[in-house]
N, C-alpha and C positions, 0 to 999 in steps of 0.2 A: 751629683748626677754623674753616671756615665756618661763619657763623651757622645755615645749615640744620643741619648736620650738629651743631651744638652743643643747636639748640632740639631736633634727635629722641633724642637720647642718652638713652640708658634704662640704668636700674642692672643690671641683665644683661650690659653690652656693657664694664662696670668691673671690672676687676682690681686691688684693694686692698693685697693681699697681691705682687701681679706689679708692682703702678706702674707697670698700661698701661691705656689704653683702645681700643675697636677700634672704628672710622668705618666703618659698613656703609650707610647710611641717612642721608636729609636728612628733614627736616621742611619739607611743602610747603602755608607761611602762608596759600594761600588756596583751599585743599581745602575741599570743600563736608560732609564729615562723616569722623567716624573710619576707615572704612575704605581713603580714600585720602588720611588724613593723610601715610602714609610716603610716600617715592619713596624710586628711585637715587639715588648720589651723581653729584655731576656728571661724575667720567669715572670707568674703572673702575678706574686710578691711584687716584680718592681713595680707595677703600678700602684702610685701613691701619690696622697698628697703633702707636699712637704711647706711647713710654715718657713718664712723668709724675713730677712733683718729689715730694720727701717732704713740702712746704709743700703742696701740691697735695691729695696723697693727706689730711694732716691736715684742711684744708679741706672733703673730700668728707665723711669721718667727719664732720664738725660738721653737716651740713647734711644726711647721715642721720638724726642725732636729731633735727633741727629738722622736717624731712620728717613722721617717726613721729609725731609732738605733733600735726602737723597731722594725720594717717590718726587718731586717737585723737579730736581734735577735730571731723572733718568725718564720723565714723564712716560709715555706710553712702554716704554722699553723695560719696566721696571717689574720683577715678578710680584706682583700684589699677592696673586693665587696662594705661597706657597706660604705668605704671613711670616717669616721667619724669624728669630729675636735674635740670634747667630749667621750672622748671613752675611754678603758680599754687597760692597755698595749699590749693586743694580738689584737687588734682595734672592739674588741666587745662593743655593747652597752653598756652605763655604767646604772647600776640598779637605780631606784630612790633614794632606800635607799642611794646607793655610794656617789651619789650627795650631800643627803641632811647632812648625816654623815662627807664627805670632807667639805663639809661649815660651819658645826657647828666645825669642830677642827682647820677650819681658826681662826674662830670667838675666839673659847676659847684661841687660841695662843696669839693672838694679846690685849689681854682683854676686849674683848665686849660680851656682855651677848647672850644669846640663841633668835636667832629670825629666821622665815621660806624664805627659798631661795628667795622666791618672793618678800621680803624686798628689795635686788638688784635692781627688775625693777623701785619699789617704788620712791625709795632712787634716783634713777638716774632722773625718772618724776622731781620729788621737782629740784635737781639740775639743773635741764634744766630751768624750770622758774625759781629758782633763780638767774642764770644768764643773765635771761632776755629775755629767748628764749617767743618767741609766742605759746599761746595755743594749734595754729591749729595746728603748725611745732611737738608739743609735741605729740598732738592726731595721728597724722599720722608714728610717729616714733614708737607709743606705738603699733600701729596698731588697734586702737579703733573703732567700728564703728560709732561712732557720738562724737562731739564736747562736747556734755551736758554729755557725761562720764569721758572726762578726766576731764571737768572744774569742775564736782561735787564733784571728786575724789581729787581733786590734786589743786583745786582755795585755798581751806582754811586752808592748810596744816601748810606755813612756819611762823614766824613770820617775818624773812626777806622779804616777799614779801608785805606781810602785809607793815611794817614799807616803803621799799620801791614806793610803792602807794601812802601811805601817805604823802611824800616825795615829789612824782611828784605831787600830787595833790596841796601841798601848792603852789609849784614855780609856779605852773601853776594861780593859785588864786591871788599871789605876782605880776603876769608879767599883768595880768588881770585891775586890781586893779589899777597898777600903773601910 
């Protein structure tokens, strides 16, 4: 997901039980009040539904109870309205700065150097084709609007994909051959 699209995600748009999510909506960080927090997503490609891991799905569950504790805690004070799955202990938007500051003190925890939130979506593109996924399956997850931008983006990245093509391409010239 975009970072929009992740900061407006709301627990309505989650399917727990399906292990989808649906991308209708970005969250646009410098709207002047709630009623034009939401927008479009960026094309109308991005609206999709994207399947989700069962780490994923566990993950969500933990962070509903965690959620609750806080509705419980913040009682009447607590934005219910805006549903949010990314949001601030009182369940307000969370700022971009929040975002991008929580992922660089992941990052420095763990020892990896300083890189921008969007690295994530990146970083998961490569992993999808290194596993073997199909371009089109990756364009449609990313919510791209055409084929010729994930492949541009994301075809010349790995060396494992690399070497793996390579790979298929010999057997393939071997079984030819033989």
């Amino acid at each position: 997901m975009r970072k929009g699209e992740a900061a407006a995600l709301t627990w309505d748009y989650i399917d727990l039980k399906a292990g989808t999510i649906n991308i209708f909506k970005t969250l646009d960080f410098s709207a002047e009040d709630e009623a034009t927090l939401f927008g479009d997503t960026k094309t109308f490609n991005s609206q999709r539904t994207i399947k989700i891991s069962q780490s994923i799905i566990s993950d969500l569950k933990q962070h509903i109870k965690y959620q609750n504790k806080n509705k419980l805690a913040w009682k009447g004070s607590y934005k219910h309205k805006l549903n949010l799955v990314l949001c601030r202990d009182d369940g307000n938007f969370m700022p971009k700065s929040s975002l991008f500051n929580s992922f660089s003190r992941i990052l420095k925890r763990i020892g990896l150097p300083p890189m921008p939130i969007h690295s994530l979506r990146h970083t998961h593109a490569v992993l999808l084709l290194e596993a073997g996924n199909d371009m089109k399956y990756v364009q449609e997850r990313l919510g791209h609007g055409s084929i010729t931008i994930t492949s541009d983006v994301y075809s010349h990245i790995s060396k494992k994909i690399e070497e793996s093509s390579m790979e298929k391409y010999e057997a393939h010239m071997r079984s030819i051959l033989e």
